[in-house]
N, CA, C and O of each residue as an XYZ file, in Angstrom:
496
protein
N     106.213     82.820     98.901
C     106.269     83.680     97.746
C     104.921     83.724     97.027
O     104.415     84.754     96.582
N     104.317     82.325     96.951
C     103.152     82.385     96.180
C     101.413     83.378     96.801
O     100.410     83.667     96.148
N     101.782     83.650     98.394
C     101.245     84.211     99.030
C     101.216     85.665     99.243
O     100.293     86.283     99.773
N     102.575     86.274     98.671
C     103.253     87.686     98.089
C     102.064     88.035     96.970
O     101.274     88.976     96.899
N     102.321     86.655     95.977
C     101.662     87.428     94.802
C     100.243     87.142     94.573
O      99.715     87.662     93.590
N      99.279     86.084     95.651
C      97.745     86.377     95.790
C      97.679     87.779     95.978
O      97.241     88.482     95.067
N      98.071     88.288     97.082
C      98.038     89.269     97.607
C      98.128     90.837     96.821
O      97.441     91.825     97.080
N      98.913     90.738     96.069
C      99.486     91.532     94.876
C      98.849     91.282     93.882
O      98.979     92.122     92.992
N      98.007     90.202     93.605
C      96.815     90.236     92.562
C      96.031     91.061     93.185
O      95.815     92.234     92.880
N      95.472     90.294     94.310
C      94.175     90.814     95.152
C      93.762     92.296     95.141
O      92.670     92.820     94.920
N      94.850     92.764     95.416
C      95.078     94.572     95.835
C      94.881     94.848     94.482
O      93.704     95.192     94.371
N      95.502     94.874     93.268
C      95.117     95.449     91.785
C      93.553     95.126     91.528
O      93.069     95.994     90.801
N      92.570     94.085     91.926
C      91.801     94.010     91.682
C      90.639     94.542     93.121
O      89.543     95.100     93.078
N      91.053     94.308     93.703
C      90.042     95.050     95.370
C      90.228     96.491     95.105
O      91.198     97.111     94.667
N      88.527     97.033     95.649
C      88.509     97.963     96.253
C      88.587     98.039     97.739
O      87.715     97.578     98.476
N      89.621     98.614     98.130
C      90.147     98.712     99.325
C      90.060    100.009    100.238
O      90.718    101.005     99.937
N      89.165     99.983    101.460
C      88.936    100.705    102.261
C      89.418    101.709    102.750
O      88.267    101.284    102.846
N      90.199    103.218    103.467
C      91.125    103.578    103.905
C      91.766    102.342    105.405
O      92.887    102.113    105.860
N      90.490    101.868    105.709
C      90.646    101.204    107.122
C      91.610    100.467    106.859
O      92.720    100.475    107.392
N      91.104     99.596    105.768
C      92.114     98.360    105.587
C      93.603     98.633    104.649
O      94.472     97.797    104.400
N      93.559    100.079    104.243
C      94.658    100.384    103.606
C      95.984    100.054    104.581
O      97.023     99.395    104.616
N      95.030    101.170    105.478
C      95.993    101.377    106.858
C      96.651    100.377    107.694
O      97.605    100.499    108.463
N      95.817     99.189    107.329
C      96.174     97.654    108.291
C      97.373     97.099    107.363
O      98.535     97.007    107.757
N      96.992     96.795    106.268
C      97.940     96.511    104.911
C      98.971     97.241    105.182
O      99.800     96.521    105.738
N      99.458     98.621    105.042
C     100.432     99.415    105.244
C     101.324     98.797    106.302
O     102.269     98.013    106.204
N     100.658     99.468    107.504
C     101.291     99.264    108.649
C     101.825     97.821    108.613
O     102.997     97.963    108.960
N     101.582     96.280    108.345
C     101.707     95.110    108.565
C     103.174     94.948    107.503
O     104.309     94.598    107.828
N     102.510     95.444    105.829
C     104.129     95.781    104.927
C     104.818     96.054    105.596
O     105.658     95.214    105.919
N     104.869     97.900    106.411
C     106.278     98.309    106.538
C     106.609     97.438    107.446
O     107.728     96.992    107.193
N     106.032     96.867    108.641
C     106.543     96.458    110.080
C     107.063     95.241    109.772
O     108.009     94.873    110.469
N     106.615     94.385    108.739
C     107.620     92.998    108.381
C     108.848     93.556    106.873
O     109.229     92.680    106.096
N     109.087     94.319    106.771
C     110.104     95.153    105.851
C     111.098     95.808    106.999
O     112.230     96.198    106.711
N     110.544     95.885    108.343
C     110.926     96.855    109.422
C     111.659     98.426    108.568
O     112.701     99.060    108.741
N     110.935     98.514    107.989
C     110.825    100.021    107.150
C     110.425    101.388    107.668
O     110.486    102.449    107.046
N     109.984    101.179    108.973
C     109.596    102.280    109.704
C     111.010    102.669    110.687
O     111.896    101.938    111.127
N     110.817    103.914    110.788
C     111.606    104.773    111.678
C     111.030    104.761    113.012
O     110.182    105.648    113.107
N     111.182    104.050    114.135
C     109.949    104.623    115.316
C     110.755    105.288    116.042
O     110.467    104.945    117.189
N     111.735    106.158    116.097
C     112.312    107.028    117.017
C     112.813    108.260    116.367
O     113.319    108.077    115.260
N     112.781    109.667    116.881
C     112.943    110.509    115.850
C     114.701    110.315    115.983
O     115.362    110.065    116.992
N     115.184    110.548    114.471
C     116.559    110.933    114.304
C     117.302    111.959    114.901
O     118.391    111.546    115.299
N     117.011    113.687    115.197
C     117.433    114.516    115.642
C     116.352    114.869    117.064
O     115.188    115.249    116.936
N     117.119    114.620    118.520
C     116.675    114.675    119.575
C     117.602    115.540    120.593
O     118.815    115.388    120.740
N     116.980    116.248    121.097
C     117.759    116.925    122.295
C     117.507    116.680    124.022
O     116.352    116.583    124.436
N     118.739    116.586    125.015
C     118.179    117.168    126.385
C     119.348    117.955    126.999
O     120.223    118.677    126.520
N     119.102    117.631    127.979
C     119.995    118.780    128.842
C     121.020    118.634    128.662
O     121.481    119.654    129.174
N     122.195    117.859    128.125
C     123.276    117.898    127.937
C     123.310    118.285    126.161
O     124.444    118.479    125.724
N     122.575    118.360    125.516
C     122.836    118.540    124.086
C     122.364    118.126    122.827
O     121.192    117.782    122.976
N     122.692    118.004    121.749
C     121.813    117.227    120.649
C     121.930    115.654    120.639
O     122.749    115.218    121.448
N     121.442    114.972    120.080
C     121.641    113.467    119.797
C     120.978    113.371    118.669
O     119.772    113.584    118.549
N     122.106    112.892    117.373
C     121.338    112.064    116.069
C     121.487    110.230    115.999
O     122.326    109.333    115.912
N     120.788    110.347    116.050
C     120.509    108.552    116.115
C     120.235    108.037    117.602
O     119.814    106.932    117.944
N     120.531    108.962    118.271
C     120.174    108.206    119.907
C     121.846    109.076    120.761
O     122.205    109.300    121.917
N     122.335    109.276    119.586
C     123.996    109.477    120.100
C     124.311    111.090    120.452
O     123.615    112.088    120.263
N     125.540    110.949    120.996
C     126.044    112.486    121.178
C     126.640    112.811    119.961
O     127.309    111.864    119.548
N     126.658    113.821    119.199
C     127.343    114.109    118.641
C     128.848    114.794    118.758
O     128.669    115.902    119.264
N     130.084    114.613    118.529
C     131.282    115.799    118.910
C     130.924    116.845    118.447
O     130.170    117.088    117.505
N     131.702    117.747    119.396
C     131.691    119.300    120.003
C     131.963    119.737    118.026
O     131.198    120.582    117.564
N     132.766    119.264    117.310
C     133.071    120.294    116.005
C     131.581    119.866    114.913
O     131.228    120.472    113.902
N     131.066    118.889    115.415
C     129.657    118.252    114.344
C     128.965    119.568    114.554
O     128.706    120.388    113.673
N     128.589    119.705    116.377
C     127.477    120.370    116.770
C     127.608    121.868    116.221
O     126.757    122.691    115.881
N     128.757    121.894    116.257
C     129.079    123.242    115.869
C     128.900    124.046    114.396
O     128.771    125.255    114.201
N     128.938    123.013    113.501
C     128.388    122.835    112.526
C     127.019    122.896    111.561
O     126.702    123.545    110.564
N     126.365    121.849    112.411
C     125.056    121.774    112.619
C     124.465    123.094    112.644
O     123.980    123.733    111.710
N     124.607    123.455    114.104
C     124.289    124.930    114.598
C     124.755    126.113    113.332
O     123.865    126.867    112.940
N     125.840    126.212    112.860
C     125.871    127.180    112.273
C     124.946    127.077    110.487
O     124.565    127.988    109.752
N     124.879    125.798    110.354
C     123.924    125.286    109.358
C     122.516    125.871    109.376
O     121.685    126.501    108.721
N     122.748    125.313    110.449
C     120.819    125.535    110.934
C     120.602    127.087    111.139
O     119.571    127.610    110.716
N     121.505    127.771    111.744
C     121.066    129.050    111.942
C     121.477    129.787    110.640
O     121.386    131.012    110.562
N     121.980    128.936    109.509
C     121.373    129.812    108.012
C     120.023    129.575    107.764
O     119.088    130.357    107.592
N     120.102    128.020    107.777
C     118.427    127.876    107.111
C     117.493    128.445    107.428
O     116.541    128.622    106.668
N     117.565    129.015    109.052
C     116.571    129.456    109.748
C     116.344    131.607    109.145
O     115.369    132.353    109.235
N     117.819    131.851    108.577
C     117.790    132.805    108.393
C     117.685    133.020    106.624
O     117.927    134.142    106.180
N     117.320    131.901    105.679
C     117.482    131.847    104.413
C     116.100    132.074    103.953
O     115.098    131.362    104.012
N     116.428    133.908    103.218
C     114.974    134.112    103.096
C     114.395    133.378    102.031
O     113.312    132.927    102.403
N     114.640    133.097    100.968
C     114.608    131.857     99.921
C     113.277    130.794    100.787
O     112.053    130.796    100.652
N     114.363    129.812    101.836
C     113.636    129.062    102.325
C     112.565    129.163    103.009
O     111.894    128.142    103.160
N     112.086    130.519    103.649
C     111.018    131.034    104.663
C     110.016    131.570    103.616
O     108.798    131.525    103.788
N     110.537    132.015    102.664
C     108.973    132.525    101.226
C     108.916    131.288    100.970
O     107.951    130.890    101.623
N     109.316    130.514    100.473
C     109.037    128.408    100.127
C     107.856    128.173    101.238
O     106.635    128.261    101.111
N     108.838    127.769    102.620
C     108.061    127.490    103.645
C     106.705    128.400    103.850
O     105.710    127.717    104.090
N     106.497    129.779    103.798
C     105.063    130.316    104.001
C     104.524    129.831    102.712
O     103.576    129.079    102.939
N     104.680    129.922    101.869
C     103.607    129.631    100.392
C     103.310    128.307    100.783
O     102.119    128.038    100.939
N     104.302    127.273    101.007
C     103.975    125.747    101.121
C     102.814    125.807    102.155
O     101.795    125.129    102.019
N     102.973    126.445    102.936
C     102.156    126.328    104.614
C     101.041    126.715    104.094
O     100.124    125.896    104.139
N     100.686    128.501    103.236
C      99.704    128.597    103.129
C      98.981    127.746    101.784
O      97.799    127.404    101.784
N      99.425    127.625    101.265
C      98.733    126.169    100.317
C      98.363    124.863    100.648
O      97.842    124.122     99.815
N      98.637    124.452    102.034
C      98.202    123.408    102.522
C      97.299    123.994    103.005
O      96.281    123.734    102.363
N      97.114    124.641    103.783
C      96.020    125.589    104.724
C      94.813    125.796    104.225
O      93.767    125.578    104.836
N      94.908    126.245    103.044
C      94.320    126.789    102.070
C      93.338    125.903    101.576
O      92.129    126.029    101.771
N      94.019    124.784    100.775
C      93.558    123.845    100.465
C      92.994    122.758    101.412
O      91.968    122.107    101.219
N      93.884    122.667    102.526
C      93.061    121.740    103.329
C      91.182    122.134    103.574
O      90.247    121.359    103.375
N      91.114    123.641    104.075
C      89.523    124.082    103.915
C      89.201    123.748    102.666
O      88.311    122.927    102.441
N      90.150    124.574    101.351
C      88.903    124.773    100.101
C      88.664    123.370     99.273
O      87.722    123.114     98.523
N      89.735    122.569     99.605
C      89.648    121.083     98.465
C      89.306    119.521     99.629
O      88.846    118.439     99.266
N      89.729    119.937    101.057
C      89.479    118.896    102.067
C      88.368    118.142    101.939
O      87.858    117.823    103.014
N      87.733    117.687    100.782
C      86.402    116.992    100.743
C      86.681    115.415    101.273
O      85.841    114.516    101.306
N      87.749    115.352    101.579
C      87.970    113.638    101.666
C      88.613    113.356    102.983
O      89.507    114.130    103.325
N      88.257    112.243    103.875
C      89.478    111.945    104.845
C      91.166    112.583    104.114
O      92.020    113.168    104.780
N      91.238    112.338    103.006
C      92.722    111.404    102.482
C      93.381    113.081    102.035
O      94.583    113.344    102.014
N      92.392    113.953    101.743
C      92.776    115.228    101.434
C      93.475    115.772    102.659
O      94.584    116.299    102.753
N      92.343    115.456    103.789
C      92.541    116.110    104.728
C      93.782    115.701    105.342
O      94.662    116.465    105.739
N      93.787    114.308    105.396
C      94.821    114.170    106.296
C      96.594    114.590    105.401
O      97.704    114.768    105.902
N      96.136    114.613    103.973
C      97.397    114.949    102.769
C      97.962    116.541    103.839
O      98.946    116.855    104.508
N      96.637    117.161    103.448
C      97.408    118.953    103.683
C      97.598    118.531    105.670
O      98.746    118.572    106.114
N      97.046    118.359    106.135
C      97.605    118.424    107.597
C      98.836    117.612    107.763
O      99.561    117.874    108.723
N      99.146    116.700    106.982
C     100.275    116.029    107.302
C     101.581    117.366    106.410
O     102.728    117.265    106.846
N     101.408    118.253    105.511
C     102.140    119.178    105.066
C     102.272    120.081    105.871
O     103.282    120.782    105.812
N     101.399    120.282    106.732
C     101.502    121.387    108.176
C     102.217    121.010    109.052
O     103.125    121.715    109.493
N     101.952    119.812    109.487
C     102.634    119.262    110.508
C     104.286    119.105    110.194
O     105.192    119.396    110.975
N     104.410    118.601    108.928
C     106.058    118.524    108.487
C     106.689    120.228    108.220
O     107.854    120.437    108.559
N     106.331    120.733    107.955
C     106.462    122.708    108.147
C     106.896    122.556    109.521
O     108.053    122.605    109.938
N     105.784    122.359    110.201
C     106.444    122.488    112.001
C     107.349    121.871    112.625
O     108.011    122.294    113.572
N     107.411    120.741    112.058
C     108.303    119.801    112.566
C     109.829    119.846    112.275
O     110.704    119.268    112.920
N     110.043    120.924    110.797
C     111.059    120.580    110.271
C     111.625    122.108    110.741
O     112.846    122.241    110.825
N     110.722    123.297    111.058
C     111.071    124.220    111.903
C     111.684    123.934    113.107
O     112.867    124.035    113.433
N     110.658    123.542    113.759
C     111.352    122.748    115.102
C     112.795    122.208    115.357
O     113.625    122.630    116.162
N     112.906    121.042    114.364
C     114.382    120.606    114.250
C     115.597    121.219    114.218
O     116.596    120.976    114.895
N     115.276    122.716    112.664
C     116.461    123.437    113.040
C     116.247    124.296    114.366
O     117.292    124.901    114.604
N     115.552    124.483    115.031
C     115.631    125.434    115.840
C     116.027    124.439    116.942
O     116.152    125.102    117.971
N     116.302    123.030    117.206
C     116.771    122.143    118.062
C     118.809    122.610    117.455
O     119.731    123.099    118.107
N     118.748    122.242    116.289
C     119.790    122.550    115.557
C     120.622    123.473    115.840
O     121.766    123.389    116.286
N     119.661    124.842    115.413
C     120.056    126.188    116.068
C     120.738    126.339    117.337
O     121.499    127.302    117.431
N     120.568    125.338    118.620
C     119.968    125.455    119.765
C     119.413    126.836    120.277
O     119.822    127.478    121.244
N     118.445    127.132    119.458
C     117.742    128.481    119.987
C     116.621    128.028    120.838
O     115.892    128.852    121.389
């Protein structure tokens, strides 16, 4: 415990690197086991899987008809383009920093990713 809170001094008073942010991070979540390392919503040839699992025939069905609103909710697609182009945007006009950069590309990447999903969802 008393090694918790060197540590937790240390950090309020260090200036701390991105390098070593990243070591710190990663070492927290992985003894918290706080990380996710497998994605939650996965598909193959037989169908969807959340958690690793099959889902039943009335979930999927569900799902699917879920997903193929969101995918059709114009609400959510003006959100999603403004969000997209404001990361975009900003990633060129404000990207002066690793930490910027990697901020707005990690907002691009979750846009795509979360497209992706319903369209796993969808099964389109």
């Amino acid at each position: 415990m008393w090694i918790a809170r060197i540590v937790a001094w240390w950090l309020r008073k260090a200036t701390v690197s991105l390098e070593a942010r990243t070591i710190l991070t990663n070492a927290v979540l992985d003894k918290l086991q706080a990380r996710n390392l497998h994605a939650i919503i996965t598909s193959d040839e037989n169908g969807i899987l959340v958690n690793g699992e099959r889902i039943e025939y009335e979930r999927a069905i569900l799902l699917r008809e879920s997903a193929k609103g969101a995918l059709n909710n114009q609400a959510r697609q003006l959100v999603r383009e403004s969000v997209m182009a404001l990361a975009t945007t900003r990633g060129v006009l404000e990207g002066d920093t690793p930490e910027k950069l990697y901020f707005y590309r990690a907002a691009i990447w979750f846009g795509a990713t979360e497209e992706e999903h319903y369209r796993i969802l969808a099964q389109e």
